[in-house]
N, CA, C and O atoms as a GROMACS GRO file, in nm:
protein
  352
    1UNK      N    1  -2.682  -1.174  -4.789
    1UNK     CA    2  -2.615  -1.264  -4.697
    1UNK      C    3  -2.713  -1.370  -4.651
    1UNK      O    4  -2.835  -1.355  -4.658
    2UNK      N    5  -2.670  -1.449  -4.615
    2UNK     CA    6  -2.714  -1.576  -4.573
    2UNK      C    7  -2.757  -1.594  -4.438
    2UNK      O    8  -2.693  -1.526  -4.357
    3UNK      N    9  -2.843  -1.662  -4.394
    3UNK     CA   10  -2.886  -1.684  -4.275
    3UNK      C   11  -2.767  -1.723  -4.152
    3UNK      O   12  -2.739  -1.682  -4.039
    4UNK      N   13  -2.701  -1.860  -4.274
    4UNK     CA   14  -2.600  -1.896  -4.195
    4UNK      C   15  -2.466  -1.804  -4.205
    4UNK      O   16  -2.391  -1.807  -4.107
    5UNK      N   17  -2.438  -1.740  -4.292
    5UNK     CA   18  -2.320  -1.655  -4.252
    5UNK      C   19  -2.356  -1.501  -4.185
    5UNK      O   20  -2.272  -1.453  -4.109
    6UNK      N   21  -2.432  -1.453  -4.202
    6UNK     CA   22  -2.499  -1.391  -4.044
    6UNK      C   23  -2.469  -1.450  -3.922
    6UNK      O   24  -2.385  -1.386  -3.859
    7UNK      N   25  -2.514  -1.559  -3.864
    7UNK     CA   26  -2.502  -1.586  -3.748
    7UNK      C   27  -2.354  -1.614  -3.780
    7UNK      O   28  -2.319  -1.635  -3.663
    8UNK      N   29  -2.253  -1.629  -3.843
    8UNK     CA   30  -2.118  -1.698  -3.868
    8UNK      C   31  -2.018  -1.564  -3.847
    8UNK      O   32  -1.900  -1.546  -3.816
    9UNK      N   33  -2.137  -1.477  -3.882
    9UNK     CA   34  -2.048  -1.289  -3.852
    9UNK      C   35  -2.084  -1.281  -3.658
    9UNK      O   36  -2.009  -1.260  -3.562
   10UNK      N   37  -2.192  -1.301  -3.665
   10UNK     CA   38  -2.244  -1.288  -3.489
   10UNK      C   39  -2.187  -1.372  -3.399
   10UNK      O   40  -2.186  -1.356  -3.277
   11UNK      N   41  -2.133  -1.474  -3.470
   11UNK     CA   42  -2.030  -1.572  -3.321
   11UNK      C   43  -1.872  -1.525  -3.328
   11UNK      O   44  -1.783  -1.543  -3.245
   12UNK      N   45  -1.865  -1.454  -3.464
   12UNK     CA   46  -1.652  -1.398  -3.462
   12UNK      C   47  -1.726  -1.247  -3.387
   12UNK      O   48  -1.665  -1.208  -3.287
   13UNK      N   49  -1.838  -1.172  -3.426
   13UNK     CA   50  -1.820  -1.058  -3.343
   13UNK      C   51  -1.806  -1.070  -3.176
   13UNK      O   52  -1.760  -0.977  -3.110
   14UNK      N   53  -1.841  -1.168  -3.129
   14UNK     CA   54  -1.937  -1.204  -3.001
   14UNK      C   55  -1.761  -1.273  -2.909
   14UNK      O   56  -1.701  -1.245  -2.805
   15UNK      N   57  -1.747  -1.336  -2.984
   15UNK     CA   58  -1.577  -1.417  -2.968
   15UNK      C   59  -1.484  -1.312  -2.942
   15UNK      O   60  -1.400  -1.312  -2.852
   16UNK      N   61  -1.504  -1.225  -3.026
   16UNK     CA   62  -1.391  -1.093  -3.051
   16UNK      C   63  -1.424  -0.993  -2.948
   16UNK      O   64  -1.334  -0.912  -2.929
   17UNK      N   65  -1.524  -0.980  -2.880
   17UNK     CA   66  -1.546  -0.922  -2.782
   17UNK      C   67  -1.511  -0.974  -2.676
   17UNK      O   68  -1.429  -0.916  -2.606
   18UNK      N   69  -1.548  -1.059  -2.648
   18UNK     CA   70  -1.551  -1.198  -2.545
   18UNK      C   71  -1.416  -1.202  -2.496
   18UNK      O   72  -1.402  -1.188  -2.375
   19UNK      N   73  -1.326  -1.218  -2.559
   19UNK     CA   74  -1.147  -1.226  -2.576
   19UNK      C   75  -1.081  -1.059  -2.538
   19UNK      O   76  -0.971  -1.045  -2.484
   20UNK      N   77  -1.164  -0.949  -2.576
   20UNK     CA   78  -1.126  -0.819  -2.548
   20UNK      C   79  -1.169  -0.809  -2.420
   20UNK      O   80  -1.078  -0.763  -2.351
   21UNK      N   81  -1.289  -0.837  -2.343
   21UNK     CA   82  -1.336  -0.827  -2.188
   21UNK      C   83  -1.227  -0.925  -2.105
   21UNK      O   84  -1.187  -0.923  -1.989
   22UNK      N   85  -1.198  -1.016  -2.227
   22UNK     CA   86  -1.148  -1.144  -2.105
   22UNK      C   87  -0.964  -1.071  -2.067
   22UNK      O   88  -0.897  -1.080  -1.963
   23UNK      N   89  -0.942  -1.025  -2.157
   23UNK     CA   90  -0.797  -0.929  -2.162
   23UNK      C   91  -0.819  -0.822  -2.041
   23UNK      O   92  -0.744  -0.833  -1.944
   24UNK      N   93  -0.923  -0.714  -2.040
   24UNK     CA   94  -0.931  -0.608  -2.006
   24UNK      C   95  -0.967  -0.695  -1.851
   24UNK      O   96  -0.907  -0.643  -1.757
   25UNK      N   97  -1.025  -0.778  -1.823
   25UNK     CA   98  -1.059  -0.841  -1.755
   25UNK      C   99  -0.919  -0.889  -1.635
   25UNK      O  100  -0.944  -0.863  -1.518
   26UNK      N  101  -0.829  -0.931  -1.653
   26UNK     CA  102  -0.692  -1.028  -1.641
   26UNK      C  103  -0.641  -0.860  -1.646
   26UNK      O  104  -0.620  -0.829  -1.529
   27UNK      N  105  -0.615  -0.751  -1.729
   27UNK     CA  106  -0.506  -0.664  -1.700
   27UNK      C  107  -0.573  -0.584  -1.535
   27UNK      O  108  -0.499  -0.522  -1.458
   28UNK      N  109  -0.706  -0.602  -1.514
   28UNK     CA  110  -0.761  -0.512  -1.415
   28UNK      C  111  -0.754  -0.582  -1.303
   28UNK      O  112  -0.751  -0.523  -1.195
   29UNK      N  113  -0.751  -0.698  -1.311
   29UNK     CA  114  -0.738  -0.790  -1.184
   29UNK      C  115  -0.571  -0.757  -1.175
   29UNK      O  116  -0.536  -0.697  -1.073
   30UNK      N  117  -0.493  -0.784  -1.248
   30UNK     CA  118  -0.375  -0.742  -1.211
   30UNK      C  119  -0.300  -0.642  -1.143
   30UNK      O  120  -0.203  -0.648  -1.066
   31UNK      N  121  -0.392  -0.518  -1.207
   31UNK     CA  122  -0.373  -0.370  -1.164
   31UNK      C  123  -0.418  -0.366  -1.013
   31UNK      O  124  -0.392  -0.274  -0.935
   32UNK      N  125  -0.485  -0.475  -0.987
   32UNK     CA  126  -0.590  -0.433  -0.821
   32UNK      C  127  -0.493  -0.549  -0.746
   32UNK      O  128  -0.514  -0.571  -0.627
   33UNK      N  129  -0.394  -0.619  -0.813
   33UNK     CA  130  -0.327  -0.710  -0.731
   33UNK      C  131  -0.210  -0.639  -0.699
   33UNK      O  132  -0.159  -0.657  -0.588
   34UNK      N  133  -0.159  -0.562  -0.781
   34UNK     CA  134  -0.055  -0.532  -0.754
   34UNK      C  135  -0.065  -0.378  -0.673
   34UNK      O  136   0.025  -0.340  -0.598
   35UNK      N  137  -0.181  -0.302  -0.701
   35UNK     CA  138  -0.238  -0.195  -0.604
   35UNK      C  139  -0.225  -0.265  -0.447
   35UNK      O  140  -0.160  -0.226  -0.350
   36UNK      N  141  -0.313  -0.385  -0.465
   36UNK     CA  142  -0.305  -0.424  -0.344
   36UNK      C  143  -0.201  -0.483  -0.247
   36UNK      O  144  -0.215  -0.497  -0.125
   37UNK      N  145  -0.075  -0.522  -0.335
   37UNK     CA  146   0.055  -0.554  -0.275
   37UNK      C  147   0.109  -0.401  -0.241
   37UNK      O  148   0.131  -0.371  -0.124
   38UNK      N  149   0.122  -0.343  -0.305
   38UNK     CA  150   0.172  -0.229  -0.217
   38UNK      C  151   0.085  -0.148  -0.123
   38UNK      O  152   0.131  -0.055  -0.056
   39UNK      N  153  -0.057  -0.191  -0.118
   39UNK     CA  154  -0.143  -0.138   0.001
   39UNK      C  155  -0.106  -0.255   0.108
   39UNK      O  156  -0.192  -0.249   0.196
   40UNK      N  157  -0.027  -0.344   0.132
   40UNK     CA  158   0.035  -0.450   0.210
   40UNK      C  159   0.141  -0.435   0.304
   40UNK      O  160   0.156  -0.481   0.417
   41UNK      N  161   0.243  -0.325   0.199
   41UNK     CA  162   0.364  -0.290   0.224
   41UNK      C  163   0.282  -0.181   0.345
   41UNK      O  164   0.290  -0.218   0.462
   42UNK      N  165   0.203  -0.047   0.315
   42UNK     CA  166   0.153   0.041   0.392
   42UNK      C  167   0.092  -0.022   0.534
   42UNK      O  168   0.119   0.033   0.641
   43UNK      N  169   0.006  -0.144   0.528
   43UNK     CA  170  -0.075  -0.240   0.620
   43UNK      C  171   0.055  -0.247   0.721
   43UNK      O  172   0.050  -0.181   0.825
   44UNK      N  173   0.137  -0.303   0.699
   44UNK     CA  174   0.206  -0.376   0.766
   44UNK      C  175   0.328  -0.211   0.832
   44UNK      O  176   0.361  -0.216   0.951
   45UNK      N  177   0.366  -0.116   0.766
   45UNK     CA  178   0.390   0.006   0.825
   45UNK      C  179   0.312   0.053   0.950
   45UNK      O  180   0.360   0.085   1.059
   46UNK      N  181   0.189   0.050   0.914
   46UNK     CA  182   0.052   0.083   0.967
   46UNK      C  183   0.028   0.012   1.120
   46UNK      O  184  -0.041   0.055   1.211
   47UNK      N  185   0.111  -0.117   1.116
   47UNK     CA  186   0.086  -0.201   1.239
   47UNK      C  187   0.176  -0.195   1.313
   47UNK      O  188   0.194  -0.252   1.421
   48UNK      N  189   0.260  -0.096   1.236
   48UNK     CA  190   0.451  -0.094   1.339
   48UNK      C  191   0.373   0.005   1.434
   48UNK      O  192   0.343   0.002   1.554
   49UNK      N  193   0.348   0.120   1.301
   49UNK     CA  194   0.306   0.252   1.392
   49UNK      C  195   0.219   0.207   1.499
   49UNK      O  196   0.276   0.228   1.606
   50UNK      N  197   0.062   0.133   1.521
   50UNK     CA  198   0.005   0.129   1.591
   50UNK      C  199   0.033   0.069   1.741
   50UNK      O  200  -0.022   0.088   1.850
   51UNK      N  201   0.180  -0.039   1.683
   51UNK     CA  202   0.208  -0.059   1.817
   51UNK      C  203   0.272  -0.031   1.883
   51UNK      O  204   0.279  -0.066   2.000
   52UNK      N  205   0.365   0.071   1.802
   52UNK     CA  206   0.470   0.168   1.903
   52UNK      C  207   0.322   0.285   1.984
   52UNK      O  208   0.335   0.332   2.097
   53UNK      N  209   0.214   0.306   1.910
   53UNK     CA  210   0.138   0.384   1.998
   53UNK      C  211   0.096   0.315   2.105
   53UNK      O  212   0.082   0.375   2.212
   54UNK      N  213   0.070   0.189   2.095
   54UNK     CA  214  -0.020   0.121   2.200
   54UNK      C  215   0.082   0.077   2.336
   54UNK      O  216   0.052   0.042   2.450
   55UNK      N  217   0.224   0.096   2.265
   55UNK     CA  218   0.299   0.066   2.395
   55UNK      C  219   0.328   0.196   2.451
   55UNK      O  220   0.375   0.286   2.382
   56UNK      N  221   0.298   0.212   2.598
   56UNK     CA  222   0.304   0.308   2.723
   56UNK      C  223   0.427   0.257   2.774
   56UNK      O  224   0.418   0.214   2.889
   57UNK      N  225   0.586   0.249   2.697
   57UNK     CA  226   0.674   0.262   2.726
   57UNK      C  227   0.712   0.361   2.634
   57UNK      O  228   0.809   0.436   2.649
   58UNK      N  229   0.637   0.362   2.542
   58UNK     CA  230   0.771   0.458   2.420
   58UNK      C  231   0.688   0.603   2.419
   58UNK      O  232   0.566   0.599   2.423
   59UNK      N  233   0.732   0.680   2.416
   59UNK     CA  234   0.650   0.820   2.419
   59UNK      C  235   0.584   0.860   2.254
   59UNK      O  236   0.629   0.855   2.140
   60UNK      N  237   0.455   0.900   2.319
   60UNK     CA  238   0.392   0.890   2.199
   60UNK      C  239   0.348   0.987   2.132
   60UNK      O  240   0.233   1.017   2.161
   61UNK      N  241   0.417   1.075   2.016
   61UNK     CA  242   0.363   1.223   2.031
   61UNK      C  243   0.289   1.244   1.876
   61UNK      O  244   0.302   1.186   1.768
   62UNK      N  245   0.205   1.362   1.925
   62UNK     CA  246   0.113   1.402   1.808
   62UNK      C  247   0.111   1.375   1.668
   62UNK      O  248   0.016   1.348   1.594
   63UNK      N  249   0.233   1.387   1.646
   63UNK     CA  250   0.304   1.394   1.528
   63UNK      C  251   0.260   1.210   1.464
   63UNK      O  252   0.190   1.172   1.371
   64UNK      N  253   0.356   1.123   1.590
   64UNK     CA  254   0.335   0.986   1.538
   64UNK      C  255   0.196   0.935   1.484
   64UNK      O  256   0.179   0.861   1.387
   65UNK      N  257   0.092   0.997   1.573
   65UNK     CA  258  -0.070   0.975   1.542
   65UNK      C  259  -0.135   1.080   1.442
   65UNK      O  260  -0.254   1.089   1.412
   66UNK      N  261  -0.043   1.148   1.404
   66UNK     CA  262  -0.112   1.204   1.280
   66UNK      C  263  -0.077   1.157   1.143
   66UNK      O  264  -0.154   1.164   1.048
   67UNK      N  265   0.043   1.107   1.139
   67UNK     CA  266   0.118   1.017   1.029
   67UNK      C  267   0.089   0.892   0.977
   67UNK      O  268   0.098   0.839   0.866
   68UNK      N  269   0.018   0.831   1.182
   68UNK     CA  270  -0.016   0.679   1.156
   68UNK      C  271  -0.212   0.704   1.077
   68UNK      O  272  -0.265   0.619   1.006
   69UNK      N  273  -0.263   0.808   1.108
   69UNK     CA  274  -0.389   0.837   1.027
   69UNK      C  275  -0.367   0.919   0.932
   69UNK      O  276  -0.471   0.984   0.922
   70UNK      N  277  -0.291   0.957   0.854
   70UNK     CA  278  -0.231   0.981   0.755
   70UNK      C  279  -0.253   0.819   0.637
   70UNK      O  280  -0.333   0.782   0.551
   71UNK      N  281  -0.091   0.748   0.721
   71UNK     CA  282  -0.152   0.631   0.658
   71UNK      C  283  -0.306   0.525   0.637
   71UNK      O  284  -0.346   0.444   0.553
   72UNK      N  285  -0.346   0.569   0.735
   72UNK     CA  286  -0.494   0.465   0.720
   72UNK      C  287  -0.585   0.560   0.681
   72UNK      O  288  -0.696   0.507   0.672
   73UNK      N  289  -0.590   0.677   0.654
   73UNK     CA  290  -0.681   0.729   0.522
   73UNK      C  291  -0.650   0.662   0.407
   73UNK      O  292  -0.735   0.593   0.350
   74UNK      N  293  -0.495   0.678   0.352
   74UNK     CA  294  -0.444   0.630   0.258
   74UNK      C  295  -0.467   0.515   0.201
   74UNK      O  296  -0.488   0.506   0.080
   75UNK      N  297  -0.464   0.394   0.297
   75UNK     CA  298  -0.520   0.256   0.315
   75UNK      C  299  -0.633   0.263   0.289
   75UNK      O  300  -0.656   0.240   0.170
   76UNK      N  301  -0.724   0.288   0.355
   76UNK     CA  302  -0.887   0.280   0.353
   76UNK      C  303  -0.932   0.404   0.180
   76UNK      O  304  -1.042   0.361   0.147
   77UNK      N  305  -0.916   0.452   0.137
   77UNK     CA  306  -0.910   0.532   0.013
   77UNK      C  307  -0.832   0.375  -0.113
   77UNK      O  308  -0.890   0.326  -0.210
   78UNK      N  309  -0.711   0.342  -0.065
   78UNK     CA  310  -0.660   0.247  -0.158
   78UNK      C  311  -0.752   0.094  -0.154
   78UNK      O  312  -0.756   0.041  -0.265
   79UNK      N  313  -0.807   0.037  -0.069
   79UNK     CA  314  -0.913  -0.048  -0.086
   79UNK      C  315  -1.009   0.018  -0.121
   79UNK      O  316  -1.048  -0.036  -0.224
   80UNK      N  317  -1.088   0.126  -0.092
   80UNK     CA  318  -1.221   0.162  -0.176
   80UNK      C  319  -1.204   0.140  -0.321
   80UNK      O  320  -1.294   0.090  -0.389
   81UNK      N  321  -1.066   0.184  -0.378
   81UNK     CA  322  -1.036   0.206  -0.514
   81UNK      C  323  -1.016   0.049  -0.576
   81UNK      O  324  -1.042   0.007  -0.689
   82UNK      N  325  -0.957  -0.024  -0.450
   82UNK     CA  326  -0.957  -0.178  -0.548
   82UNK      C  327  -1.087  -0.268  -0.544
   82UNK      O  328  -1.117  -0.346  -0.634
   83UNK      N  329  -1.172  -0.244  -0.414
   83UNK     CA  330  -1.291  -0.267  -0.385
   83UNK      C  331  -1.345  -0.241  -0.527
   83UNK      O  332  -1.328  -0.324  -0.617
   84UNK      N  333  -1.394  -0.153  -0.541
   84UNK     CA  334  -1.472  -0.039  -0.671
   84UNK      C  335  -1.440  -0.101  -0.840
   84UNK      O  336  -1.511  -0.091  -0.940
   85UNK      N  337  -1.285  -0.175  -0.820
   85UNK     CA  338  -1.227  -0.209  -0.959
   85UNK      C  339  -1.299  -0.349  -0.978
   85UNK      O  340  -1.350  -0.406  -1.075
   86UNK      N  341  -1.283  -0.378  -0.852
   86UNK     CA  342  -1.283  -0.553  -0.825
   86UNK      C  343  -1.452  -0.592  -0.899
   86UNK      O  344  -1.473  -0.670  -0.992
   87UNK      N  345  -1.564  -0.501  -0.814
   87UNK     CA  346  -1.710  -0.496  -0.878
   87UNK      C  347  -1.755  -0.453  -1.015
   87UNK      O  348  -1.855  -0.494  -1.074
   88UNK      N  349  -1.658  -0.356  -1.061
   88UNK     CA  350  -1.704  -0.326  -1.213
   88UNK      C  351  -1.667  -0.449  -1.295
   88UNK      O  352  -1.691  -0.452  -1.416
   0.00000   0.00000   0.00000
């Protein structure tokens, strides 16, 4: 083989990779967008609950504050996981 079709194999291998990261790339950003729309839907649950706790009109029992940290484990576990996707 040739000098020049060597390097002519090393720019389609390099391309062909390049195009496979850039795919895997775009499906993982997707996966962490759409993780993260439904960690949105939970957010916004998360803020009903906190303010029916914070209001000292509505009675507030054990149960409600174990559900509402229920959800924000859940939350805080579902950003670590898109956090974590987002850096690799």
């Amino acid at each position: 083989m040739s000098l020049k079709e060597d390097f002519d194999n090393l720019i389609a291998k390099l391309q062909q990779e390049r195009d496979e990261i850039g795919l895997k790339l775009h499906l993982a950003t997707m996966e962490a967008k759409e993780e993260f729309d439904d960690a949105e839907n939970q957010w916004r649950h998360l803020k009903i609950k906190a303010a029916e706790i914070a209001d000292e009109s509505v009675d507030t029992t054990e149960e409600l504050i174990a559900n509402a940290k229920i959800i924000a484990e859940e939350l805080k576990n579902t950003y670590q996981r898109i956090s974590k996707r987002l850096a690799e």
